[in-house]
LUMTOR-673084 format. One record per residue: x negated, y, z negated of N, C-alpha, C, O in turn; residue number from 0. Coordinates in nm, 2 decimals, always signed. Atoms other than C-alpha are relative to their C-alpha. Layout:
// residues N
    neast   nnorth      nup   caeast   canorth     caup    ceast   cnorth      cup    oeast   onorth      oup   resi
        X        Y        Z        X         Y        Z        X        Y        Z        X        Y        Z    NUM
...
// end
This chain:
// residues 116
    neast   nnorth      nup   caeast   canorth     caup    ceast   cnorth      cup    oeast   onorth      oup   resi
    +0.09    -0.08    +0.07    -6.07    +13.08    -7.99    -0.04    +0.12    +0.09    -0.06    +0.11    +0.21      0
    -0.01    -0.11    -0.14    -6.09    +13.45    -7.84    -0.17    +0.00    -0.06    -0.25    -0.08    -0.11      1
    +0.16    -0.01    -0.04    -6.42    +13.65    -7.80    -0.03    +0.07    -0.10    +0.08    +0.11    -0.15      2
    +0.02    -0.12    +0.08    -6.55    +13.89    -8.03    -0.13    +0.06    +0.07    -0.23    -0.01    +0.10      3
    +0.13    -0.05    -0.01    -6.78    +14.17    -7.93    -0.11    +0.03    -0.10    -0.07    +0.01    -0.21      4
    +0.09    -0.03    +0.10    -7.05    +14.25    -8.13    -0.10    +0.08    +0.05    -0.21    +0.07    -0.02      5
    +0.11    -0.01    -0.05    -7.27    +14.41    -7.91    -0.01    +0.20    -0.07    +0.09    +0.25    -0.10      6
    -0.01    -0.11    +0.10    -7.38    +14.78    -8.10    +0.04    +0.02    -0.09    +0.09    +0.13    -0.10      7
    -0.01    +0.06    +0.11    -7.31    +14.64    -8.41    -0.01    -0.10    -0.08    +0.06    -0.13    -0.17      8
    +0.13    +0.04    +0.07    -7.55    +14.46    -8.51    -0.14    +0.01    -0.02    -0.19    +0.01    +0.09      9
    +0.10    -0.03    -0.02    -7.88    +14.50    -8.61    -0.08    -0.16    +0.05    -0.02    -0.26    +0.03     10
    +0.09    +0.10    -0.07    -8.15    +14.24    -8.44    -0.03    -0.09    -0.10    -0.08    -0.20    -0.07     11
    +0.04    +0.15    +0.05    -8.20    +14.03    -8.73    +0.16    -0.11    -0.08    +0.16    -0.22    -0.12     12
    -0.08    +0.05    -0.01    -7.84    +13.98    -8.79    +0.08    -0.06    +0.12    +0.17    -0.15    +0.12     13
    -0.01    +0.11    -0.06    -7.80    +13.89    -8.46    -0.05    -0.11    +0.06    +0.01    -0.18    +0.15     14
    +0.03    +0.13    +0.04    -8.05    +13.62    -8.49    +0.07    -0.06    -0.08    +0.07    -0.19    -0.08     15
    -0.10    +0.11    +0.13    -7.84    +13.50    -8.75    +0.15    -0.06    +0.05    +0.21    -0.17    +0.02     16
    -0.08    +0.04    -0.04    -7.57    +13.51    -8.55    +0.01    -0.12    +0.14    +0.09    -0.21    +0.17     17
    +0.06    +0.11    -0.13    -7.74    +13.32    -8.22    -0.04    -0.14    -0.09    +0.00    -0.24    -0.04     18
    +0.00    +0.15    +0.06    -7.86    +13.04    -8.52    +0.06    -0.03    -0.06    +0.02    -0.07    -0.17     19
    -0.13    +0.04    +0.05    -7.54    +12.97    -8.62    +0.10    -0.06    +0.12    +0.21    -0.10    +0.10     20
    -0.09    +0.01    -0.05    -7.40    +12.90    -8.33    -0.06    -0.16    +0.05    -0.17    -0.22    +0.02     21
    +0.01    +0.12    -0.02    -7.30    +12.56    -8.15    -0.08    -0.02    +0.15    -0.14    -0.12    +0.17     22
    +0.05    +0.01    -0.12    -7.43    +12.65    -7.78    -0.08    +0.12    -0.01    -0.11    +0.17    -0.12     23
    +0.04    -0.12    -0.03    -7.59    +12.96    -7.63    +0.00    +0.03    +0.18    -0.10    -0.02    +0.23     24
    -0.04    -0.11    -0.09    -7.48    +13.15    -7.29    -0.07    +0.04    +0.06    +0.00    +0.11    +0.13     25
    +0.02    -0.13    -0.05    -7.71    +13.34    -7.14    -0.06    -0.02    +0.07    -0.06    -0.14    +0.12     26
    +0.07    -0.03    -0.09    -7.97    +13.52    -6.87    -0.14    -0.05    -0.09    -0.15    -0.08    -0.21     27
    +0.18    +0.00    +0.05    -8.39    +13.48    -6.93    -0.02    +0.13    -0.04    -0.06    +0.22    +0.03     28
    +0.02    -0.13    +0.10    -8.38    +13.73    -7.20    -0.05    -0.06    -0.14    -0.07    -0.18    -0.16     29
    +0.03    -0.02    +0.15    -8.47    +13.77    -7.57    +0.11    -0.11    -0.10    +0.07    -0.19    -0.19     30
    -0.09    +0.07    +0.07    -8.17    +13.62    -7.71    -0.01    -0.16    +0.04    -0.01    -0.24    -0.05     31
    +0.05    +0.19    -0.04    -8.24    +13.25    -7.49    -0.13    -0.02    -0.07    -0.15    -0.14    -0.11     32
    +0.15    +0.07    +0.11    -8.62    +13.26    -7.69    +0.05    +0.02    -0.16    -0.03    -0.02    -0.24     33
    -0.07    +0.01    +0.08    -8.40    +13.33    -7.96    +0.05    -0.14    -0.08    -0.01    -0.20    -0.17     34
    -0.03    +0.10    -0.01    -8.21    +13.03    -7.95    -0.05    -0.13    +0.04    +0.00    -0.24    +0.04     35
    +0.09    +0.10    -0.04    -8.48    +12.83    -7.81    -0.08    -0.05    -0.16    -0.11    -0.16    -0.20     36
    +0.07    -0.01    +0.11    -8.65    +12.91    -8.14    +0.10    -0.03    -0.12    +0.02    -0.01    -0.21     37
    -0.09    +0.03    +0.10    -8.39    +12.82    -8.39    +0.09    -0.15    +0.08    +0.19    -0.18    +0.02     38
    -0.02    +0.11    -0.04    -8.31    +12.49    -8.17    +0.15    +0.02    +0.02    +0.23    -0.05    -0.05     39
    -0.15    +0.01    -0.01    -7.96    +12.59    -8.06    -0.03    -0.06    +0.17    -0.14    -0.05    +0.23     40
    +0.01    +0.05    -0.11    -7.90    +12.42    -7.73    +0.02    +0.11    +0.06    +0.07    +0.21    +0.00     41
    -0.05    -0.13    -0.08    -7.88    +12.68    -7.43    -0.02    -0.03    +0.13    -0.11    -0.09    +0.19     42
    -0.02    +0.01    -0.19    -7.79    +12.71    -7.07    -0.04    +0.10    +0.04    +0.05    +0.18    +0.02     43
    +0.06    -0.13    -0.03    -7.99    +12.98    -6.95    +0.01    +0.03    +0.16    -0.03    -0.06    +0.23     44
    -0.01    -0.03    -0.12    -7.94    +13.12    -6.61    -0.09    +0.10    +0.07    -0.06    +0.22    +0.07     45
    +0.12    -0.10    -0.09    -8.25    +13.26    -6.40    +0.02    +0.04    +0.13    +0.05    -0.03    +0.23     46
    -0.04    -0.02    -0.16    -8.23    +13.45    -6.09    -0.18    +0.04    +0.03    -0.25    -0.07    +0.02     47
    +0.11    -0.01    -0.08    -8.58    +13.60    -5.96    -0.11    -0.07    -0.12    -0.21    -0.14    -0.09     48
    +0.11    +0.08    +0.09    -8.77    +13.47    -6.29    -0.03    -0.12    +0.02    +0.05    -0.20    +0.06     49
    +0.08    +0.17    +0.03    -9.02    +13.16    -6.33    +0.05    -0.04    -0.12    +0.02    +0.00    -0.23     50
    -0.01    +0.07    +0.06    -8.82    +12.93    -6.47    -0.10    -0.06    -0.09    -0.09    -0.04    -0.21     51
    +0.09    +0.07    +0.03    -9.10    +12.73    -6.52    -0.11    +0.03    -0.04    -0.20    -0.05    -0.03     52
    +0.08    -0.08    +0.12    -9.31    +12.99    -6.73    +0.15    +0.03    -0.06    +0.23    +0.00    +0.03     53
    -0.08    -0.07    +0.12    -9.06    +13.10    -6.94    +0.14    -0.07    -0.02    +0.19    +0.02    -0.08     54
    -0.05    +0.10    +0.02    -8.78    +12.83    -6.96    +0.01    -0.03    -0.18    -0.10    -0.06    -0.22     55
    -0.01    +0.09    +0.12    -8.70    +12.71    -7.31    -0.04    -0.16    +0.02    +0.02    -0.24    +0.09     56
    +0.02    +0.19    +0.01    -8.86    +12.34    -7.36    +0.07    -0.09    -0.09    +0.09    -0.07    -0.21     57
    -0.09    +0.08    +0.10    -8.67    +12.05    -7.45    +0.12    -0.05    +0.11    +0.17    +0.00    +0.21     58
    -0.15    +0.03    -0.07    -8.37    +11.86    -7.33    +0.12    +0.04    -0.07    +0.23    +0.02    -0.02     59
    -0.12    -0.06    +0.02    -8.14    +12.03    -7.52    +0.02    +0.16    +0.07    +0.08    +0.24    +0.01     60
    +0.02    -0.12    -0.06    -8.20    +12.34    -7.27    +0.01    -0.06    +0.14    -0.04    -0.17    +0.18     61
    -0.08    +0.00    -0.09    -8.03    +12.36    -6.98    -0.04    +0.16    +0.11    -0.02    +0.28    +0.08     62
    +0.02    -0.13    -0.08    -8.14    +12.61    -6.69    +0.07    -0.01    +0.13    +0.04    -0.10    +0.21     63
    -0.07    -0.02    -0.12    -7.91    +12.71    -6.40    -0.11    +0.10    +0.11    -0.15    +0.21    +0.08     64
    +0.05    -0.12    -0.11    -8.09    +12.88    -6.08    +0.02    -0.08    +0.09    +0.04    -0.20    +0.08     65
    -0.02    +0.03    -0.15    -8.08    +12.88    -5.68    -0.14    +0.03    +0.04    -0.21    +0.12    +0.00     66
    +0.14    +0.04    -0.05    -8.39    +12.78    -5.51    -0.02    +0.06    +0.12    -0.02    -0.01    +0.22     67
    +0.04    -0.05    -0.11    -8.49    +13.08    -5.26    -0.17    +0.00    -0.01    -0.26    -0.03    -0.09     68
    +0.18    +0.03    -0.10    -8.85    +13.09    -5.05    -0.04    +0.10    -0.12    -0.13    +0.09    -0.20     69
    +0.06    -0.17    +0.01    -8.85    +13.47    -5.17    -0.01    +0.00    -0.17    -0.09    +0.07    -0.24     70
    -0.01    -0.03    +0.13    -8.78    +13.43    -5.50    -0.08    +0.04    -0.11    -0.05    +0.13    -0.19     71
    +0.06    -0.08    +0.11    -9.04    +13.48    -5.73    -0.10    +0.11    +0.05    -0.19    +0.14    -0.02     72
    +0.04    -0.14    +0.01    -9.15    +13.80    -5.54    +0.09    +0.07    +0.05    +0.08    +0.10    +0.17     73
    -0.10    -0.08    +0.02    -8.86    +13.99    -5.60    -0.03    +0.11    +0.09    +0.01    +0.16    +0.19     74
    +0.05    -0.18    -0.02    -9.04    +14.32    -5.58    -0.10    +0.03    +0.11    -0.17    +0.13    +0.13     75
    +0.12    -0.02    -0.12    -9.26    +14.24    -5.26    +0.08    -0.01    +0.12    +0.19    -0.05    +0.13     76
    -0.12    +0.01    -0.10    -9.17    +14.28    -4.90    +0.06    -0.14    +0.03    +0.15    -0.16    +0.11     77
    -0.03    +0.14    -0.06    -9.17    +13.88    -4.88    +0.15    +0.00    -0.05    +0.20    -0.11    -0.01     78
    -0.17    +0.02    +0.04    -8.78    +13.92    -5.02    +0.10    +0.03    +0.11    +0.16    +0.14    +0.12     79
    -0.12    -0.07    -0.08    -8.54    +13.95    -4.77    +0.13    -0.01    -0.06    +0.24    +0.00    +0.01     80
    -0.17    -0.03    +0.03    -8.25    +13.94    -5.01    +0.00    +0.08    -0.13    +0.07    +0.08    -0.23     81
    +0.02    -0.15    +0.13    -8.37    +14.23    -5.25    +0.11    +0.07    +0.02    +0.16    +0.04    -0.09     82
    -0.12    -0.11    -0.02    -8.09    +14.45    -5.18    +0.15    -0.08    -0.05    +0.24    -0.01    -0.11     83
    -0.10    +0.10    +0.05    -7.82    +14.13    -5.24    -0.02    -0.07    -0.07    +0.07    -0.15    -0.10     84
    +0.00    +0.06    +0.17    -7.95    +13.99    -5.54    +0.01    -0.16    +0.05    +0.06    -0.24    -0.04     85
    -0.11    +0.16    -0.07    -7.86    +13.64    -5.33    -0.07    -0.09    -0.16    +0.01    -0.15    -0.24     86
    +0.06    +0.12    +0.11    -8.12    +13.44    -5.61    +0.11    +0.01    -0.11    +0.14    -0.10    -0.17     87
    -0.14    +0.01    +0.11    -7.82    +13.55    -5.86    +0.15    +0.00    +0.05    +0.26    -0.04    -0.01     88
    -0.14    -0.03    -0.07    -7.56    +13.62    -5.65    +0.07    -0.12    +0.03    +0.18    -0.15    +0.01     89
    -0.07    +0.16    -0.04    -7.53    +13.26    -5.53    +0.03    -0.09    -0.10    +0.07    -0.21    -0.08     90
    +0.02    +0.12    +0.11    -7.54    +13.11    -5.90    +0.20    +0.04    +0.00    +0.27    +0.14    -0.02     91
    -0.19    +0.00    +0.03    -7.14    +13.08    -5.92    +0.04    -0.03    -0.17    -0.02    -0.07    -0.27     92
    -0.10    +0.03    +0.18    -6.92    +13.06    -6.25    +0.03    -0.15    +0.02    +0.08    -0.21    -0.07     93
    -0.04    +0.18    +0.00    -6.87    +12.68    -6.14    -0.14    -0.07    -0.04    -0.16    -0.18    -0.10     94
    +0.08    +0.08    +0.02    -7.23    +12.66    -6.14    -0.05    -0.05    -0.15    -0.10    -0.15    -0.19     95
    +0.04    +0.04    +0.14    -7.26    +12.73    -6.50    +0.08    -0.09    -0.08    +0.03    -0.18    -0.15     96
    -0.12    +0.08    +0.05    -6.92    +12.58    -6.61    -0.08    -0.11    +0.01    -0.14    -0.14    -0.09     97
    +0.06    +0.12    -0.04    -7.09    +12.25    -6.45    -0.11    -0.05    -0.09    -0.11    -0.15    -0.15     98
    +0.09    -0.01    +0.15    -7.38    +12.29    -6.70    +0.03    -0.05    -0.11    -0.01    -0.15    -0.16     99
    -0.08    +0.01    +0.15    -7.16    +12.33    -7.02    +0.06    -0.13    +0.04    +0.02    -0.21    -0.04    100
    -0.10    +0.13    +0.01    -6.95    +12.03    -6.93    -0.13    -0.12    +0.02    -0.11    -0.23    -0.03    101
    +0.10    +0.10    -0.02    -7.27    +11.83    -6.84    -0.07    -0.04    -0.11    -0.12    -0.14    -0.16    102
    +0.05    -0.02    +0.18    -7.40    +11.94    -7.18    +0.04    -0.06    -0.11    -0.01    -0.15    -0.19    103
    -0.10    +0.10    +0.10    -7.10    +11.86    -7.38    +0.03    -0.12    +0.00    +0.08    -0.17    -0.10    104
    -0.01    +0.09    +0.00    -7.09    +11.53    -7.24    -0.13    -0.05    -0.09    -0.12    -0.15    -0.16    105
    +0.12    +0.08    +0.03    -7.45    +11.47    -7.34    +0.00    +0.01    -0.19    -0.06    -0.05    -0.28    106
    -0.01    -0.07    +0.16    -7.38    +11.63    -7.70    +0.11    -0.13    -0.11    +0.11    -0.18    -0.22    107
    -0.09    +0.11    +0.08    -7.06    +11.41    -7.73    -0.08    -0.16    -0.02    -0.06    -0.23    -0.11    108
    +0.04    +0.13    +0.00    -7.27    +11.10    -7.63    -0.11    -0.06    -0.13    -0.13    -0.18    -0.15    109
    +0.13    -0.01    +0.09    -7.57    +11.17    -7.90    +0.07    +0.00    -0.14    +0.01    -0.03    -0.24    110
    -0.07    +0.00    +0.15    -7.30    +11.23    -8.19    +0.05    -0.09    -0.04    +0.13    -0.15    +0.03    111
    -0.08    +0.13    -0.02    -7.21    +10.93    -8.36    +0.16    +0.07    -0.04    +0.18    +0.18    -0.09    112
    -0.16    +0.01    +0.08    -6.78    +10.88    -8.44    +0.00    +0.01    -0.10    -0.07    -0.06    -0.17    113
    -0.10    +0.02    +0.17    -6.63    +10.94    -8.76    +0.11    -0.03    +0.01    +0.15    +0.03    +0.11    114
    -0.11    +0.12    +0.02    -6.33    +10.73    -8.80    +0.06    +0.08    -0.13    +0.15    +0.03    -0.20    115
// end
């Protein structure tokens, strides 16, 4: 299955329609994860300097990836010494999320019953 863009071509309540239609959801701690939180799509959300833990989707079908720095939730103060390298995002890897999705899918396959 390829990709399709859609991004400046759609208007915002068609692409809620397209976020509650779907089987997962992808993303950063934006608009589109309370999106999908809100229409009950499962979602792996990935936080870098945000509070998880205010703003998180609730539920076990929500899935949050982040790296656990001192500095982290003051980004914008001098307590950061990795403002300039982004490290709270920089260190989340493409394995870290993949590891997510596959941890997800197992839990998804396990909760569906068989059809035969």
């Amino acid at each position: 299955h390829g990709v399709v863009d859609l991004s400046e071509r759609l208007t915002l309540r068609e692409f809620a329609g397209v976020i509650a239609h779907s089987r997962l959801m992808v993303c950063n701690d934006s608009a589109p994860m309370h999106v999908a939180a809100c229409e009950g799509v499962p979602t792996v959300a990935v936080f870098g300097p945000s509070k998880s833990v205010e703003t998180a989707p609730y539920g076990d079908i929500h899935t949050v990836v982040e790296k656990d720095f001192p500095c982290r939730y003051s980004c914008d103060e001098a307590a950061c010494h990795h403002r300039r390298h982004h490290a709270c995002m920089l260190d989340i890897s493409v394995q870290d999320v993949f590891d997510a999705l596959k941890k997800k899918e197992e839990l998804q396959l396990k909760s569906k019953p068989a059809i035969m």
